[in-house]
Every structure is written in C-alpha cells, then in structure tokens.
N, C-alpha and C positions, 0 to 999 in steps of 0.2 A: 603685280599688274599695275596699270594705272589709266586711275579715273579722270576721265576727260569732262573738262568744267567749260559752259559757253555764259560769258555773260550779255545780257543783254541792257545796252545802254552804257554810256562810259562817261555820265558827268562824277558831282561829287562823291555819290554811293556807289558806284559801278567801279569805279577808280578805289576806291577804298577795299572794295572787296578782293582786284585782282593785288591788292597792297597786303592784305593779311595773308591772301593764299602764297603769296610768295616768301615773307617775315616767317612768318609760321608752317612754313613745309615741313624743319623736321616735327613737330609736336601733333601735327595733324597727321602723319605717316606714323608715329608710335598711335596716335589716336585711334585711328581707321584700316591700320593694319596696309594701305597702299598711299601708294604716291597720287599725286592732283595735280592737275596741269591745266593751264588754260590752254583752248587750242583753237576757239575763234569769241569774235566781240561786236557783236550789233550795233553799229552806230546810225546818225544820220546823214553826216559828212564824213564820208570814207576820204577826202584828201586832207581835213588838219590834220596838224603835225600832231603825231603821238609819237612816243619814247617805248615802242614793246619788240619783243625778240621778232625775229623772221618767219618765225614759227607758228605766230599767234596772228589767224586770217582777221583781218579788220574788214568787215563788210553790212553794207544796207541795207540787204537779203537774207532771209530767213531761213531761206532755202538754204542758201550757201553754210549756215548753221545746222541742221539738223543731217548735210551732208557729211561732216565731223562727226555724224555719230556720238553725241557727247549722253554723259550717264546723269550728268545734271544740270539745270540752265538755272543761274541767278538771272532773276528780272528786278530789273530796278531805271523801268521809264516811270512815264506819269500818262494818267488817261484811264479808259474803260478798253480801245480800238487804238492800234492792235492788238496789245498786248494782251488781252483775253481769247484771242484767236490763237496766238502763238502757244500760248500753254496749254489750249485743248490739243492743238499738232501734237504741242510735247509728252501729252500725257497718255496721247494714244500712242505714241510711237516707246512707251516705255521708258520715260526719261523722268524723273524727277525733277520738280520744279520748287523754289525758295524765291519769294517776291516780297520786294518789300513796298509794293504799289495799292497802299487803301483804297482810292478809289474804285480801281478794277475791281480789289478783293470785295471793298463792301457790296458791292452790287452784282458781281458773280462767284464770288468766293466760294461760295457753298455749293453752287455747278463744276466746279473744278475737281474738289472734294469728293461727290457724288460720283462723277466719271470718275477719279482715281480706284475709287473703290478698295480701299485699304493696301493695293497693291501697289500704287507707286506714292511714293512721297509726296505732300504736300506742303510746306513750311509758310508759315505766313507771321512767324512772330515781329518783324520789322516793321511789317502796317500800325505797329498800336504801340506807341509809348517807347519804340527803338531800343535804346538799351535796359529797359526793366522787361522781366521775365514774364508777363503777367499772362499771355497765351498758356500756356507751360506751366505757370503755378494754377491757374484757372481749369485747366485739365486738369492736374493732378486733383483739386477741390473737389471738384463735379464727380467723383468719382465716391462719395458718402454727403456729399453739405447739397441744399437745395438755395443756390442763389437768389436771393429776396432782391438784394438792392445795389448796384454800381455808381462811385461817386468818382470822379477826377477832373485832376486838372491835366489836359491830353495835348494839350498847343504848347510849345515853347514862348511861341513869340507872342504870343499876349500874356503869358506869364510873364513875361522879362518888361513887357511895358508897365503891367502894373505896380509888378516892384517899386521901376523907377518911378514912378506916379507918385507912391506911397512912400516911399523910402527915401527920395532924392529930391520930392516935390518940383517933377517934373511935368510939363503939361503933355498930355498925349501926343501933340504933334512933334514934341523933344524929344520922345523916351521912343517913338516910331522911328523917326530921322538915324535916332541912337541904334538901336536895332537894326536899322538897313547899312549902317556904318558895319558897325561889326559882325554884320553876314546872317543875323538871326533873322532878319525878316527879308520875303523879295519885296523887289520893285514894285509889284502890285503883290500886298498886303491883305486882302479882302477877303480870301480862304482862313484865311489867322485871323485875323482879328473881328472878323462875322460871324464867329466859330462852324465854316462848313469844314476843314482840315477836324475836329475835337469830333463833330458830327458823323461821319464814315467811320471814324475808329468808333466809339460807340457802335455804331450799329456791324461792327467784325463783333465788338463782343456780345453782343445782344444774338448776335448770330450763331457761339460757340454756346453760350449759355441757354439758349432757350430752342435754338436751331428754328426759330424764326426772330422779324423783325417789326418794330410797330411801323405802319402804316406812313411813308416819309416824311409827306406832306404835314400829319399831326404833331411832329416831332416841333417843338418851338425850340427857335432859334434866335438871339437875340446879343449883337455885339461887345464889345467893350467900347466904339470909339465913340458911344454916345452919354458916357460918365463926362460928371462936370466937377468941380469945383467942391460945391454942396455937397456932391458923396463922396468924398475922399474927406471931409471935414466930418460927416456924423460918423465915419467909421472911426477914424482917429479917435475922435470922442466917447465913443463907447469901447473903444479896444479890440476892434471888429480888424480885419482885412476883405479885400473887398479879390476875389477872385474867380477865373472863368471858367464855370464847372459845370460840367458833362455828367448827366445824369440819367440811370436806368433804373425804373422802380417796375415789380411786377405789384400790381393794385388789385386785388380781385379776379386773377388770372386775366387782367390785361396789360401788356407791356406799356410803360410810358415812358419818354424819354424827353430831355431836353438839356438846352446848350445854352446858359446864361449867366451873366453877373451873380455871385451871391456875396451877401458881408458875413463872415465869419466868426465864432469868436474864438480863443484861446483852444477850449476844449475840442474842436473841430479837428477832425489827422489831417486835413489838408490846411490848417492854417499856414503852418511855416515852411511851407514852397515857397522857394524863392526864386528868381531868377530863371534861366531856360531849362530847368527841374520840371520833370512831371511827377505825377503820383495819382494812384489809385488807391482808393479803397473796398472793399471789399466784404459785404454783409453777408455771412452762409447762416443757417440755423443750426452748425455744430459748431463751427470755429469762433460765430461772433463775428468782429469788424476786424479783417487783415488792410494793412496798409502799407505799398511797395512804391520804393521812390525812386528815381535816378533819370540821365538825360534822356529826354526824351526824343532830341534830335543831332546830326550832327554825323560825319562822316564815318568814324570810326564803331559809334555805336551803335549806328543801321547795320553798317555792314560786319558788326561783328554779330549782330543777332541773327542774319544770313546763315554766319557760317556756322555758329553755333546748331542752327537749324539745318543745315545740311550732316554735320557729323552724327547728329541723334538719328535722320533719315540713314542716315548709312548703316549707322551701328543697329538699328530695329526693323526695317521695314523688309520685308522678303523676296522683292521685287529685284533684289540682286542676280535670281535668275534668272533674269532677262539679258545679262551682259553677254 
C-alpha cells in the first residue's frame, strides 16, 4: 500500500522534509514496510514557482488537504492559528500529525495529545532542540527517574553570537550582522536573542515532564543583547563562559523556570557549546545529570526529526486501523 503524506507549509523545513521523503524512499519502505508519497502541500502563494511532480496538489486550502485523505500531515508553519485548528481537523478525522511548530505546541500541545488519545499519532520532537533526541530520550527517562531539574542551551542564534562575542571578540552588533549573513538569525532577531524561541521549548518540556507548566508570566526572561564589555572581561578572567540558558527546576513541588545569561565555569556540561549547537542536560534521581548535544536548528535536522517521528508513529501506534 501506500501512505499518503500532506505537508503543511513549504518554506525551509517543509522543503526539507518533502527532500528526505524523496532521498530516502527506499530506506523508509524497508523501514515501514510501504511506500510514502506526498500527495498535496499547503501553501500561502499557490502561484510561486515550485519544482514538484503533477501529482503533488499545491494549495491554500485545508480543505483541499484533508480531501487527499492523507494518513499523515507534517506541519511545519509558525504561529498558534491556524495551525492548531488544522491538527484538531486532523486528528479527528484519524490522521496523524508530526509538527515541528513550538509555539502552537507549547501552548496547545497537550490538547492535541489529549484529543489523540493514544490512538493517533502525535510527534512533536522538532519543536525542541531539532536534531537532538531529547523528547524520545526524556520519555524513555520518565519512565523509572523523577525529573528534578532541566538546563540548556535551546537557541542557536544567541549561542553562535556568543561564541563570536567570546571567541572572536566580536561586539554584539558584529556577531548579529554575522548570524543574519549566514542565515542563523532572521531579520528580526528578538524571539532569539530575548530568549522567547529557548522560552516555548522549555515549557514543551515542562509539559512532557511534569504534564503541567509554571505560570508564563513568572517565568523570567532576560536577553543576551544587553551584555557589555565588562562581562565578557570577568568571565575571561575567571575561565567562565558566559551562555543563554533555559532553565526548569521543580523547588518544593513548584515548577520554576527561566531564560537567562549565566557565566559558566569548566565543570558546567554546557560550558563547551559552541556555535549553533544546542544541549540539554538533564537531572533524574536514578540516572544523575545526562547531557545530549547536536544542532539545534537548520533544514535538514528539523526535518529529519519529523520523519524520524513519523516512522516510530507508524511502526507503534495502532491507529493504522483507521486506513
């Protein structure tokens, strides 16, 4: 047989993903036991020019989507609306959904979940940290350890500023410019480097681990682009690094969370992040401190955490009776 795949959205990640399902058709077909096809693509401008077979419906309607009858939809826009309307459609109508859209997820993530009700797929590892596992090892964890405390660094692009900050003795407004050159930050930079982008991912995982979230507003939040001179000088001098880290501590059975500068020293698992690297660590009370690193953003490793997440839905979930 063969499973029919809808994505929704067709910039950098959307594009990547119909790129892997294509690259990788036979591996996913020895994978999942059928073949995958795309068979329609969400866009917003149905008339730019795209390069896709005759066969693959390009449309601005959702509708015109869910008429393909497709067995699973990649989302991969930006926002809360629509795209949280669209995956309840999907997930009542027995379709499996893989998104890699934090925002939506953090703020309905868990209603989507809820409504699936272990019957249809879910995927959301691409909202947090892209190509590292940590949805997926964090499950597996949760499953004997009682998670105390989350440390990372969850932005690319104020990690790659800092670097050069530190490393290049760059001023902030060099290592930003540097960053929007080579595609690591957008035009407007203020989700990254505000830490609200490191913010949402936190609270996806505050949301697996504790299946609630602290309170938003409490959560501090606090830049990078207001380092000066002065702290990039005492950290030097004490052998610190100076990095922008998301943090989730449970304190007396209350959640607290926050997104700010800290200086590092040696001993720290997130000192030697470098560049558009993320990393988590991870405090459970049988394992100790786990620490998982890799890009955290970037075309190929969004969308390979996608598809990763769709073949594990295929291969486990039981909702295949619906086809």
């Amino acid at each position: 047989m063969t499973i029919k795949a809808a994505i929704l959205g067709f910039g950098t990640v959307g594009q990547g993903i119909y790129e892997i399902l294509q690259t990788k058709r036979r591996q996913l077909h020895k994978l999942i036991g059928d073949k995958v096809e795309v068979t329609s693509i969400l866009v917003h401008n149905v008339h730019k020019e795209r390069f896709l077979p005759d066969n693959v419906i390009v449309t601005d309607r959702f509708d015109d989507v869910l008429n393909q009858k497709p067995d699973v939809i990649f989302e991969a826009t930006v926002g809360i609306e629509p795209s949280y309307s669209y995956l309840k459609q999907a997930i009542d109508q027995h379709i499996h959904v893989v998104t890699a859209n934090k925002v939506m997820f953090a703020a309905c993530g868990h209603k989507l979940i809820q409504r699936a009700e272990q019957r249809i797929g879910v995927g959301y590892e691409a909202t947090t940290a892209a190509g590292i596992p940590i949805i997926g090892t964090l499950t597996t964890l949760l499953q004997t350890n009682n998670i105390t405390k989350v440390q990372g660094i969850l932005n690319g692009t104020s990690n790659y500023i800092l670097t050069a900050m530190q490393d290049q003795n760059k001023t902030f407004s060099e290592a930003l410019q540097e960053a929007q050159t080579k595609g690591y930050a957008e035009a407007d930079p203020t989700n990254d480097i505000e830490g609200h982008d490191a913010f949402y991912k936190l609270m996806i995982l505050s949301q697996l681990l504790y299946e609630k979230q602290p309170d938003w507003s409490a959560v501090s939040l606090t830049g990078i682009s207001n380092l000066n001179e002065t702290d990039l000088i005492s950290a030097e001098e004490k052998g610190e690094k100076i990095r922008h880290v998301a943090t989730l501590e449970l304190v007396d059975g209350e959640l607290k969370g926050t997104v700010e500068p800290l200086f590092l020293p040696p001993s720290h698992g997130l000192f030697g992040i470098e560049g558009v690297d993320n990393a988590i660590s991870v405090t459970g009370d049988l394992v100790g401190s786990v620490t998982l690193r890799g890009p955290g953003a970037g075309q190929l490793p969004t969308a390979s955490a996608m598809i990763e997440d769709f073949v594990q839905i295929w291969q486990t979930t039981p909702a295949k009776q619906f086809i």
